[in-house]
N, C-alpha and C positions, 0 to 999 in steps of 0.2 A: 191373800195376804194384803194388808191395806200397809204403806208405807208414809209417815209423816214426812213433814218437812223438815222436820227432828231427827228421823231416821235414813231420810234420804243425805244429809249432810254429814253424817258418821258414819254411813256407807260410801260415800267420794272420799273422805278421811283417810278410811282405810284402805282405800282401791289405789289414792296417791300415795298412802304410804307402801303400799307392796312395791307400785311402779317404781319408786325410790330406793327401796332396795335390791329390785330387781335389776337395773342396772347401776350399778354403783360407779363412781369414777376411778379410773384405772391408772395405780399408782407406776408411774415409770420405776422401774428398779436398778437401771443401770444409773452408773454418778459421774455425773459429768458428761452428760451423750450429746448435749450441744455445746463442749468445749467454753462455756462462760466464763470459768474460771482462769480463760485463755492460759492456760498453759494444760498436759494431759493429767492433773489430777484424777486419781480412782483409776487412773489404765496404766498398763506395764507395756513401755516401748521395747519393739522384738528388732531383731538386724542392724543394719548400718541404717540409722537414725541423722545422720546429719542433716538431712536436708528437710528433716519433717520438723511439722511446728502446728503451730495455734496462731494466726490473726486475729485481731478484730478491729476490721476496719469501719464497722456499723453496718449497715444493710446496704449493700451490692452486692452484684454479680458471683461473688466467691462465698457468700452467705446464705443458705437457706431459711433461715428461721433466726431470729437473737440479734445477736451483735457479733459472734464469733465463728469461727471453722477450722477446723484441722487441714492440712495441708502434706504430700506426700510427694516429696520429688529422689527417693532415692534410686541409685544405679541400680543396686542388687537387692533381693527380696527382705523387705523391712516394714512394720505394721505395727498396730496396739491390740492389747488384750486385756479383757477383761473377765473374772468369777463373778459370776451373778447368783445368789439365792433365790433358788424359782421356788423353796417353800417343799417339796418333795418330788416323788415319781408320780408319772401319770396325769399330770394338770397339763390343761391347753394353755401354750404361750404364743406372742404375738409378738415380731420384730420388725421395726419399720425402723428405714434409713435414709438420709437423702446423697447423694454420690453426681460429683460431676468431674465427667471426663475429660481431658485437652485434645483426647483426638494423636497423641505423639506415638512416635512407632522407634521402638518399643515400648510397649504400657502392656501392666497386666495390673488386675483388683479380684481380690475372691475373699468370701466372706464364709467365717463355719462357726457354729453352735451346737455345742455338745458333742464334739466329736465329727460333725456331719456337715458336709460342705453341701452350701447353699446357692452359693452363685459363685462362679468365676469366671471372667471376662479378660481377652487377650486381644489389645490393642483396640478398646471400645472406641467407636467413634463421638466426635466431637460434641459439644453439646451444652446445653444447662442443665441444674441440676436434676437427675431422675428419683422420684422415690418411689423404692422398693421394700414390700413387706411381704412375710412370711408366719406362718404359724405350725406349729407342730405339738408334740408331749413331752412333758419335760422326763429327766430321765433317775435323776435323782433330786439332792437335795440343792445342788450349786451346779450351774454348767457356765462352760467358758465361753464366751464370743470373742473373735477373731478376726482382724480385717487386716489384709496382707495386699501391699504396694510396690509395684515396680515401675517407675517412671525418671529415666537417668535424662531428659531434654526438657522435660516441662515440670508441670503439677497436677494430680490428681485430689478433690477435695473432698471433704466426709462432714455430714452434718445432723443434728437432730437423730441420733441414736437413741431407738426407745424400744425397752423390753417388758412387755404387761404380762401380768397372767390374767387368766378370765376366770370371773366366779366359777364354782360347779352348778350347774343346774338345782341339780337336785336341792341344795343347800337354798339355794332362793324361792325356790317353792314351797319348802317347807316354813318358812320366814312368812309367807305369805297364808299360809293355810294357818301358821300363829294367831296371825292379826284377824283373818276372818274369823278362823273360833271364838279371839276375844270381843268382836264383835255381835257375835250369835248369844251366847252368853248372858254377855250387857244386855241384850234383846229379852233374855227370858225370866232373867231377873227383873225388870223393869214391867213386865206382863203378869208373872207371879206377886207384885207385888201393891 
């Protein structure tokens, strides 16, 4: 098979466009997961909420990511939730957080999705901010995330909350066998002709 310079250029075409669709970028689905809106827009406050809030003091120490962060100093067990549409059952999702501890005794942080708890921590030690991600299958059409605080001395922070799905495989391959057909095609029309 002899390929031009013609040919060779509408084959990188189509090779960059599969690559493009192969990974697409990955729309956050939760609203408001770095608290910008500084105040908890999109999430439902649970427990005795007085001491929890939203800053934004621009970028320091209490900020991961933005200009804002959420903040959690209550006595007794109190946190935000959110429904998120993951789109149906059976797709792989992706959650990454960023969480920083004061180190106070007592403290506790636990974090659940869809039912299913994912981390909980009892009197974490001190620190900057850690981020933590997880992934799993979604279960139906909406699942709940969860993040639950107990800190009656200090403040425990939450930052850059983000819940992706990931393409299905299969779906991007077939995308991509599209574009090569339509390129093969071009090819034999253009020799037949």
């Amino acid at each position: 098979m002899i390929v031009t310079k013609r040919d060779s250029w509408a084959m990188g075409l189509v090779l960059a466009a599969t690559a493009a669709f192969a990974a697409p970028a990955q729309a956050n689905l939760v609203t408001n997961g770095s608290f910008e809106t500084a105040d908890f827009s999109g999430w439902i406050t649970t427990g005795d909420s007085l001491f929890n809030g939203v800053q934004c003091p621009g970028a320091d120490d209490s900020v991961f990511a933005g200009a804002c962060s959420a903040y959690f100093g209550s006595g007794t067990d109190s946190g935000i939730t959110q429904t998120i549409n993951v789109g149906g059952a059976g797709k792989t999702w992706n959650l990454s957080f960023a969480f920083q501890p004061d180190g106070a005794i007592p403290s506790s942080f636990s974090v659940m999705f869809g039912g299913q708890t994912l981390l909980s921590l009892t009197t974490p030690a001190a620190g900057g901010y850690m981020l933590y991600e997880f992934s799993g299958l979604t279960t139906g059409e909406t699942m709940t995330l969860a993040f639950n605080f107990v800190d009656p001395v200090g403040f425990l922070f939450l930052d850059a909350v983000s819940v992706t799905a990931v393409p299905e495989p299969a779906t991007m391959a077939m995308m991509g066998m599209g574009l090569a057909g339509l390129f093969v095609s071009r090819r034999r029309l253009r020799k037949t002709a």
